[in-house]
C-alpha positions in Angstrom: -0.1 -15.0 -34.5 3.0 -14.0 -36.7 6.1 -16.2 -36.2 8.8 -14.6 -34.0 10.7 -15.5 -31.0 8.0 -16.6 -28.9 6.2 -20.2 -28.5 9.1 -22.7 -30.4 10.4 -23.3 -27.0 7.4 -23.8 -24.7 4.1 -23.8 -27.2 1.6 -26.6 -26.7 -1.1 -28.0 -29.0 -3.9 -25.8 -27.4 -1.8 -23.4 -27.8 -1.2 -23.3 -31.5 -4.5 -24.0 -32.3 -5.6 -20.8 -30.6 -2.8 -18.8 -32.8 -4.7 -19.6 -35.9 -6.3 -16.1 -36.4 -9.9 -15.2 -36.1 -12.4 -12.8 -37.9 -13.7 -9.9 -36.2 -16.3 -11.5 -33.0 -15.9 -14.6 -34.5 -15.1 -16.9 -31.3 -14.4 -20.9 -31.5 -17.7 -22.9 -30.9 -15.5 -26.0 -29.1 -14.7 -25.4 -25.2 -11.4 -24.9 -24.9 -9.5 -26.9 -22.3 -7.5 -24.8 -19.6 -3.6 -24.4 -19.5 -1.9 -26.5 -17.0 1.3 -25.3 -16.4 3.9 -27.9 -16.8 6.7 -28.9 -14.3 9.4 -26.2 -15.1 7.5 -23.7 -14.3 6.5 -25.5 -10.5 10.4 -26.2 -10.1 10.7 -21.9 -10.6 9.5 -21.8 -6.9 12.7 -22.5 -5.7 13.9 -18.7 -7.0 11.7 -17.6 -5.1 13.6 -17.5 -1.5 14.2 -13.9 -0.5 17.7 -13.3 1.1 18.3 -10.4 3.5 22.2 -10.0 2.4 21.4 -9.9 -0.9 18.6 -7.0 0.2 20.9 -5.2 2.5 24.1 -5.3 -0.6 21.5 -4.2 -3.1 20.3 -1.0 -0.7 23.6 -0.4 0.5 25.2 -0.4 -3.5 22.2 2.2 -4.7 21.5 4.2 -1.3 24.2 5.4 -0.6 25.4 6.2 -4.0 22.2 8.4 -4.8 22.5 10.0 -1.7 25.7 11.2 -2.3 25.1 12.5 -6.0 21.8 14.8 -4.5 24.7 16.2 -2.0 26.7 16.1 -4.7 24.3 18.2 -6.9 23.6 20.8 -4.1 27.4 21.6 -3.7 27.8 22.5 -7.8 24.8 25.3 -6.6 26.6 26.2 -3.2 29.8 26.4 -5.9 27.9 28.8 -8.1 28.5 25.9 -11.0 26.7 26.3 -14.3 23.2 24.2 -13.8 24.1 22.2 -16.3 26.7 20.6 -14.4 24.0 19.9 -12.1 22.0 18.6 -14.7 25.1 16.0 -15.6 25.1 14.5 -12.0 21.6 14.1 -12.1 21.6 11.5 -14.9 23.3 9.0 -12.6 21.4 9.8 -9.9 17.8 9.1 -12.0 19.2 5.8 -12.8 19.9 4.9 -9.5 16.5 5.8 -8.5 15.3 3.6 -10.8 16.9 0.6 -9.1 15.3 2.2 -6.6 12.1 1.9 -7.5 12.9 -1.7 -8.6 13.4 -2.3 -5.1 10.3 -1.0 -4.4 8.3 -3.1 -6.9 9.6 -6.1 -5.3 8.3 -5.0 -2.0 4.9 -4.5 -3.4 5.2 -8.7 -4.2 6.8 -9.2 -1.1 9.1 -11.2 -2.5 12.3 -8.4 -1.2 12.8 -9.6 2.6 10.9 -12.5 4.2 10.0 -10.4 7.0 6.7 -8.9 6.5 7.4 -5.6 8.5 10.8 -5.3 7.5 9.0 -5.5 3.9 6.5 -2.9 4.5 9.1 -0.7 6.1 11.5 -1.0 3.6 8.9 -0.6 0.7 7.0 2.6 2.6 10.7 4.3 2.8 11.5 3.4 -0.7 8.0 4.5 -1.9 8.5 8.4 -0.1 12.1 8.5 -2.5 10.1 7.2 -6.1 7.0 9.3 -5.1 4.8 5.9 -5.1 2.4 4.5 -2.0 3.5 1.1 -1.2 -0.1 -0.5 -0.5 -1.7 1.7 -3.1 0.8 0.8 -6.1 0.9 -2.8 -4.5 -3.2 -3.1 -5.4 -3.2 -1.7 -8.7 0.1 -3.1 -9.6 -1.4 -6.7 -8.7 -4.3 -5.9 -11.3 -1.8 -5.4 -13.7 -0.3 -8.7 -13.6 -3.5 -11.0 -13.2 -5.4 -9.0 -16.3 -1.9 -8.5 -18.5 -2.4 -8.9 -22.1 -6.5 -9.5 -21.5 -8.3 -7.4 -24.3 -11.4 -7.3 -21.8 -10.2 -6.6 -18.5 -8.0 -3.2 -19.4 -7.5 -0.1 -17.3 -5.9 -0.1 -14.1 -1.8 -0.9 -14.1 -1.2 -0.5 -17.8 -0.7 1.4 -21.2 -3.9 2.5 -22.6 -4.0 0.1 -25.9 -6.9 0.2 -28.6 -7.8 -2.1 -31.4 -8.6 -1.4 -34.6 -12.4 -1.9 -33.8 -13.0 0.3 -31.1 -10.0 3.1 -32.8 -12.4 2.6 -35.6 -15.4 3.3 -33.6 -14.4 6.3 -31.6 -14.8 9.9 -32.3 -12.7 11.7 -34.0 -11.6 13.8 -30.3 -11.0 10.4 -29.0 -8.9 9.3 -31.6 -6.8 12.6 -31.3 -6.6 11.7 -27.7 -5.2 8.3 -28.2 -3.3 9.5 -30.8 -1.6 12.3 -28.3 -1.8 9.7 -25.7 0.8 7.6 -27.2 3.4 10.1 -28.7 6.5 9.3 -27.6 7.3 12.8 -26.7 4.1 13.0 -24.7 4.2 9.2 -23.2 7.9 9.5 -21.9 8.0 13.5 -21.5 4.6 14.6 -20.1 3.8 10.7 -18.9 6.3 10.9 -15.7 4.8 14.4 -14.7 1.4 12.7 -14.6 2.3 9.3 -13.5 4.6 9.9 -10.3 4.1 13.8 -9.3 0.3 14.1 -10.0 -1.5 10.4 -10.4 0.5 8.9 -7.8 -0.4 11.4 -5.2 -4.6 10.2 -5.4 -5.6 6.9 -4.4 -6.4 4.4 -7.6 -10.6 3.9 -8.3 -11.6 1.3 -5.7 -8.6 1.6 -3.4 -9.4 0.5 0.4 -9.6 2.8 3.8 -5.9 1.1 3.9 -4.4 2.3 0.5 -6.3 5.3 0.9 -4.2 5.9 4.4 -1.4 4.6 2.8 -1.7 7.4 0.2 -1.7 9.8 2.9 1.1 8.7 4.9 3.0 8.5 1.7 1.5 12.4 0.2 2.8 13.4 4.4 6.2 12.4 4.0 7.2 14.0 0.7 5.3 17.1 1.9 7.6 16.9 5.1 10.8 16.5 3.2 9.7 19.4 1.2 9.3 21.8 4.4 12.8 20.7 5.7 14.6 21.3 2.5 12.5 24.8 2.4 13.9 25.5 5.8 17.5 24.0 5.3 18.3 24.5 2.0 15.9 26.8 0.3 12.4 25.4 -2.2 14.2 26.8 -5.0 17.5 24.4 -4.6 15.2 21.5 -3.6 13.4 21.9 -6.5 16.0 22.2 -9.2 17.6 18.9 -7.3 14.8 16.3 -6.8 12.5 17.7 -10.0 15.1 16.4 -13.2 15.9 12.8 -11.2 12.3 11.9 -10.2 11.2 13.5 -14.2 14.4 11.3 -15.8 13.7 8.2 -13.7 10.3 8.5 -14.6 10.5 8.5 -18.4 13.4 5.5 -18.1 10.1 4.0 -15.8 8.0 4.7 -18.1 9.9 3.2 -21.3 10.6 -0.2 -19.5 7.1 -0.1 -18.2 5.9 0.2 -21.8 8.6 -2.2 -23.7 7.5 -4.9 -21.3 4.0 -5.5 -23.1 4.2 -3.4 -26.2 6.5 -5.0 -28.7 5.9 -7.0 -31.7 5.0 -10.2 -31.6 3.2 -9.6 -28.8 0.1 -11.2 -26.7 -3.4 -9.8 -26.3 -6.6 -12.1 -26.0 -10.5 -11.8 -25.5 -11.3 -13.3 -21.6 -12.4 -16.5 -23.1 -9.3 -17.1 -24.9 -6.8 -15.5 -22.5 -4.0 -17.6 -20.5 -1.9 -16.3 -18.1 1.3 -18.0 -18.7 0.5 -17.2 -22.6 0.5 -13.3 -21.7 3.8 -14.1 -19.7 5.6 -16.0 -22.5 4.6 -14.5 -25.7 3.1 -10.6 -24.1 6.0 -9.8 -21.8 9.1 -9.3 -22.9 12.5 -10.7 -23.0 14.4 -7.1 -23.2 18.5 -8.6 -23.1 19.8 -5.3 -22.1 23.4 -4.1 -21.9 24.6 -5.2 -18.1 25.2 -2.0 -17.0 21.8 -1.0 -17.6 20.4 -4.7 -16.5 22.2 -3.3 -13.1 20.1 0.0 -13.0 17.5 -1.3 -14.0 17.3 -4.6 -11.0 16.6 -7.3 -14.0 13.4 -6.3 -14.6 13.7 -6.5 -18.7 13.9 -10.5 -17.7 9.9 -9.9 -17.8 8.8 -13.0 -19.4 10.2 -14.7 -15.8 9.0 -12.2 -13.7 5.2 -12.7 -15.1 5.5 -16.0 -14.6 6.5 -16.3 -11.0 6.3 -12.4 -9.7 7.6 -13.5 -5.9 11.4 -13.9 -7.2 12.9 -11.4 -6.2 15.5 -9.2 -8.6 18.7 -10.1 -7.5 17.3 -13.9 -8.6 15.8 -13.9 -11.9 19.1 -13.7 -13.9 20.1 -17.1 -11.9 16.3 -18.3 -12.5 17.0 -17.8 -16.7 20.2 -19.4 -16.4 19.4 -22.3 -14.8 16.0 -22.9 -16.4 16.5 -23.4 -20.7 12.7 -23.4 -21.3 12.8 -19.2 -20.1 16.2 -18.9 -22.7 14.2 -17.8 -25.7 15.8 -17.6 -29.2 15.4 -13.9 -30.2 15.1 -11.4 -27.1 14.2 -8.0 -27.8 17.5 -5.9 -27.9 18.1 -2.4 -27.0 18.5 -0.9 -30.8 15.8 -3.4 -32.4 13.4 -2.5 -28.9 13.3 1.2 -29.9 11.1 1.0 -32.7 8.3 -0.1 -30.7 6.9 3.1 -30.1 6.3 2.9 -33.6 3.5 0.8 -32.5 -0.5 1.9 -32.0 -3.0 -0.3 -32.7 -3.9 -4.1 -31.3 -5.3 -6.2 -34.5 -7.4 -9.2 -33.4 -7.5 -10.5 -36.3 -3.8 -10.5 -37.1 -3.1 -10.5 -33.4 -0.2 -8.3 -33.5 0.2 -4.7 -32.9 0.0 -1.7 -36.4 2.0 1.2 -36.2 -0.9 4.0 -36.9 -0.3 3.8 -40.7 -1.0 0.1 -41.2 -4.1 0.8 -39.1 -5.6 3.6 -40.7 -4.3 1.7 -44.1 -6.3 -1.2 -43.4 -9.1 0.5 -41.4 -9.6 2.4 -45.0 -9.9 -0.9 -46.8 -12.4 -2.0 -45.0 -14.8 1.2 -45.4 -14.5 1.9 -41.3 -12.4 4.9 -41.9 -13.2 7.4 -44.9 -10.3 7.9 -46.8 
């Protein structure tokens, strides 16, 4: 694995031993003993106490806010205002509902409230304003976190990643695909349209009766907002309203979603090989974000801590980092230095890093998989 900020803090023996790159298939013969997470990361627990004031503050300080800016955005229509002083208002109000959905995502660990209905109920509400099923997103979200950075176990809860073999292997549609797949302009433009208004509104493969009701309930409740704003006032104002906030939320969503896991150096492993607290400290990020933006966006670019203990809540990972020097790694990713990581493509297992589509089809070429 290439040097970078990760492992001088935390890295073990094992560890290092398994950073020593491997040929193509090629797997170590010797059994390989399992992590055993050391005492730090036990003594994390304590972060993990939800706190009701702290809840009620953090709903009261984005609620009502984003509430007012929709109203707010209805009365430049009712003022016969240009639409692009509409458009203005809505940028707040899409990062407010981003804390919004952050809110959410911490009911889906139920790490928000330590009441379980209060939990569910808050997370239902908050799922009907981010257009996201609580018990659905909970599910797939949860597959997300226990296959993170695992080359074998892919597919549900993250960003469709390739290596170099199977890029190499593909047909030349598929490639085109993946290659469209992750465009920026089509991964943070087109990606919210698919992921919240369309994707979000069927249940994930292998959901249960329950996230299949909860799917429902949730597909019910927007539909019903809908109907009263078509009645009150008018599709047309609802939709130029609520359409650029959830689309903006989504693509800010979708970039912290993606800079989480793909940055360079980063963390992917064959099942054999793969740890979890390995894909937490070295494959999910440390993304030191401005503080006004760390507001909007509920901590969540503290990743590294939230992968390795997903039931603290928000409002206590910045505390958990302060107080815990093992998580205070050297060189976090920084907003300017972040944005070159859509650059990004390919997953080399024998480098163990991630190619921008150049060095990929560069060395793909060298190697006689690729025809010049």
């Amino acid at each position: 694995m290439p040097e970078g900020r990760r492992g001088a803090v935390w890295s073990t023996p094992a560890l290092s031993q398994r950073s020593i790159p491997q040929p193509y298939g090629e797997k170590s013969k010797e059994p390989r003993p399992r992590q055993v997470k050391p005492d730090w990361v036990t003594a994390m627990k304590r972060f993990e106490q939800p706190s009701a004031r702290k809840a009620a503050i953090q709903l009261t300080n984005t609620l009502l806010p984003y509430a007012s800016l929709l109203v707010l955005m209805y009365l430049t229509m009712v003022w016969h205002l240009p639409y692009i002083v509409t458009l203005l208002i809505a940028v707040p109000a899409s990062a407010l509902l981003v804390r919004v959905f952050i809110f959410f995502h911490d009911c889906g660990h139920g790490s928000y409230v330590a009441s379980p209905v209060w939990q569910r109920i808050i997370g239902s509400v908050l799922g009907v304003l981010t257009f996201a099923s609580l018990a659905d997103w909970r599910r797939a979200h949860g597959i997300h976190h226990s296959t993170s950075g695992n080359l074998d176990r892919r597919g549900i809860g993250d960003v469709w990643t390739m290596t170099m073999a199977e890029y190499a292997a593909s047909s030349p549609f598929r490639r085109l695909k993946y290659r469209l797949f992750r465009n920026p302009f089509v991964m943070f433009g087109l990606g919210p349209i698919l992921s919240f208004l369309i994707k979000q509104r069927l249940p994930t493969p292998g959901a249960s009766r329950r996230q299949v009701l909860s799917v429902i309930l949730t597909d019910l409740a927007i539909a019903g907002i809908i109907v009263a704003a078509s009645f009150t006032i008018g599709i047309k104002a609802y939709l130029l309203i609520q359409m650029p906030v959830i689309l903006m939320a989504g693509s800010a969503g979708v970039w912290l979603f993606y800079i989480q896991h793909q940055f360079d150096p980063s963390y992917w492993a064959r099942s054999d090989e793969w740890e979890s607290m390995d894909a937490a400290m070295q494959g999910s990020s440390h993304y030191k974000l401005p503080k006004v933006m760390q507001w909007i966006s509920g901590n969540i670019g503290l990743h590294h801590v939230h992968h390795l203990r997903p039931r603290i809540p928000n409002y206590n990972l910045q505390q958990c980092l302060n107080e815990t020097p093992e998580l205070q790694l050297p060189n976090p990713l920084l907003l300017g230095p972040s944005l070159r990581s859509v650059r990004y493509k390919v997953w080399d297992e024998k480098e163990r890093r991630l190619l921008t589509m150049k060095e990929a089809i560069l060395r793909l070429r060298q190697g006689g998989l690729q025809p010049a």
